[in-house]
C-alpha positions as CSV (number, residue, x, y, z in Angstrom):
1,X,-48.7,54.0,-5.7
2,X,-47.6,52.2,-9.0
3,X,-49.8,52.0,-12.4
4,X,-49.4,49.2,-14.2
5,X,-48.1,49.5,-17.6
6,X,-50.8,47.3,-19.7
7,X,-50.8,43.3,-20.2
8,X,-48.8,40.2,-20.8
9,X,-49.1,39.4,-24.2
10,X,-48.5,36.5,-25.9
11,X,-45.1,34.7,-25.4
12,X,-42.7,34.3,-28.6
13,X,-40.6,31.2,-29.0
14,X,-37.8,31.5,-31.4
15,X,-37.2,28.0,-33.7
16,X,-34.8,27.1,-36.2
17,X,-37.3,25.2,-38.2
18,X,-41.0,26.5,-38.3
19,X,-42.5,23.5,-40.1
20,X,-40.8,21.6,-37.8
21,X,-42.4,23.0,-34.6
22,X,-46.0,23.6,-36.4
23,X,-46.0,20.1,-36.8
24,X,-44.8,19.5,-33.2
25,X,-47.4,21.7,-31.6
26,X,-50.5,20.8,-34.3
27,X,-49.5,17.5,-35.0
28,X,-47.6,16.0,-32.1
29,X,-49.0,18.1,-28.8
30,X,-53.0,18.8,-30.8
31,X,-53.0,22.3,-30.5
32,X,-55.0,24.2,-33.2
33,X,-52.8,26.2,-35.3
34,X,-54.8,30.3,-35.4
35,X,-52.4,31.8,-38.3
36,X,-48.9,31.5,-40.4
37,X,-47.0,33.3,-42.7
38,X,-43.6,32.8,-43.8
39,X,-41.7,33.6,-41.3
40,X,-44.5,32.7,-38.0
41,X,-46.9,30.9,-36.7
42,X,-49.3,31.8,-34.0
43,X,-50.8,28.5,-31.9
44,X,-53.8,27.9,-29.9
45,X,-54.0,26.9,-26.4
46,X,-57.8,26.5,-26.2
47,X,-58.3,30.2,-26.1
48,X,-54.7,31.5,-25.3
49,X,-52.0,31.7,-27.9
50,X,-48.3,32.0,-28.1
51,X,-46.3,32.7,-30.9
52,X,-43.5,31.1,-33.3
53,X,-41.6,33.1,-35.0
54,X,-37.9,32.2,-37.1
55,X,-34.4,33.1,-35.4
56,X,-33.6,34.8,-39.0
57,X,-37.5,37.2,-38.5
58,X,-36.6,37.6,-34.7
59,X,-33.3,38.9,-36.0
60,X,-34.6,41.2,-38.1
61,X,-36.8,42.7,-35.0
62,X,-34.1,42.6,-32.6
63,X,-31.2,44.1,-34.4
64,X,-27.6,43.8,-32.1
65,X,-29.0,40.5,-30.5
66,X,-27.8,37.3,-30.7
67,X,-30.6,35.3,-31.0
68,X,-31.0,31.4,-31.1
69,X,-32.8,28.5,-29.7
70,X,-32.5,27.2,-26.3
71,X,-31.2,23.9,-27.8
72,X,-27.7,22.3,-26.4
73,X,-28.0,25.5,-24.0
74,X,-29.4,26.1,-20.1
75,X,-32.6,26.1,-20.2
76,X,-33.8,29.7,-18.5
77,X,-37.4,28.5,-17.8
78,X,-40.4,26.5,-18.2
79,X,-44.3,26.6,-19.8
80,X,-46.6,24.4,-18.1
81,X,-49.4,22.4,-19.4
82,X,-52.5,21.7,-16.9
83,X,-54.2,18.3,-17.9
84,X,-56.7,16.2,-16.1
85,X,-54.6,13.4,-15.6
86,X,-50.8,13.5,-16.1
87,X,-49.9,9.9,-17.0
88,X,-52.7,9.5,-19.7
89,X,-51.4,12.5,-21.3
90,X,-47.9,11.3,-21.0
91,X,-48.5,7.9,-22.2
92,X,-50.2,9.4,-25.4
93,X,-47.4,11.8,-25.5
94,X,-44.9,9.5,-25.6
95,X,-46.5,7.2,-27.8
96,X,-46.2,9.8,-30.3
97,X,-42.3,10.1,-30.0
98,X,-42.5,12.8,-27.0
99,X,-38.9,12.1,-25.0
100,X,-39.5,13.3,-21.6
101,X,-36.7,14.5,-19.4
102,X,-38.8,13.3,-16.2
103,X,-41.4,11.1,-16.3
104,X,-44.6,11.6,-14.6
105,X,-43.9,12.1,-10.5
106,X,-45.9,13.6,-7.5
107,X,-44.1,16.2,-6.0
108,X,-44.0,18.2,-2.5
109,X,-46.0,21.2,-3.7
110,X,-49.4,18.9,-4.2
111,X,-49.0,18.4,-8.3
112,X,-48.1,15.6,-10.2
113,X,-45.5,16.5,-13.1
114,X,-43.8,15.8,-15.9
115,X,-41.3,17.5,-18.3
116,X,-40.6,17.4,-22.0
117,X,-38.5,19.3,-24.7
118,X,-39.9,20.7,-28.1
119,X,-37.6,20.2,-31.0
120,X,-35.6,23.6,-30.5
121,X,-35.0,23.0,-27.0
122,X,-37.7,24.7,-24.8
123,X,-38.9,22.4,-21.6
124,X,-43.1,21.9,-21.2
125,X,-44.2,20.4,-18.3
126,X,-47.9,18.4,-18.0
127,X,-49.1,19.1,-14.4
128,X,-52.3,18.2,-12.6
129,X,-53.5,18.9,-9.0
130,X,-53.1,16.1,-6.8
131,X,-55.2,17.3,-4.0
């Protein structure tokens, strides 16, 4: 038997530019922002947050790394975004200057999807149950 070591917290996103992704995730996507500093940001997903924090901070944290953004790189992953109905989101996305790397599609698994990059290269996809 195996005890679990405690809880997810909150996931960081390194960014080259923090005013540049606060405005992306206030601005652009409507997310409340919950705190800054200098060198951070922590943003609200109605009662969840994640966390941005500067490649030159995460640096400091991470000593030997070599840290970045996932811009011009393979992307490792993906965050998901649950709406009520994918293409009005998308539409008011785009019409915002969102590029999406797929537009809104149903697929196999009984969702209908759609993908997008922040500005330092991390993929979001808006999703909502087709069933």
């Amino acid at each position: 038997m195996s005890a679990k070591i405690g809880q997810i917290g909150p996931p960081v996103l390194f960014v080259g530019d923090l005013g540049r992704a606060k405005a992306f995730y206030t601005e652009t996507l409507g997310f409340a922002l919950g705190f800054e500093d200098e060198a951070s940001a922590g943003v609200m997903m109605g009662e969840d947050i994640f966390l941005l924090v500067t490649v030159a901070s995460a640096t400091e944290m991470l000593p030997g790394e070599a840290l970045g953004t996932p811009r011009g790189q393979r992307s490792v992953g993906v965050f998901n975004i649950f709406v009520e109905n994918v293409d009005e989101a998308f539409e008011g996305l785009k019409a915002k200057g969102v590029a999406f790397i797929i537009e809104p599609m149903d697929r196999y698994w009984g969702r209908r999807t759609a993908h997008f990059k922040d500005p330092d290269g991390v993929i979001w996809e808006i999703s909502q149950s087709i069933e």
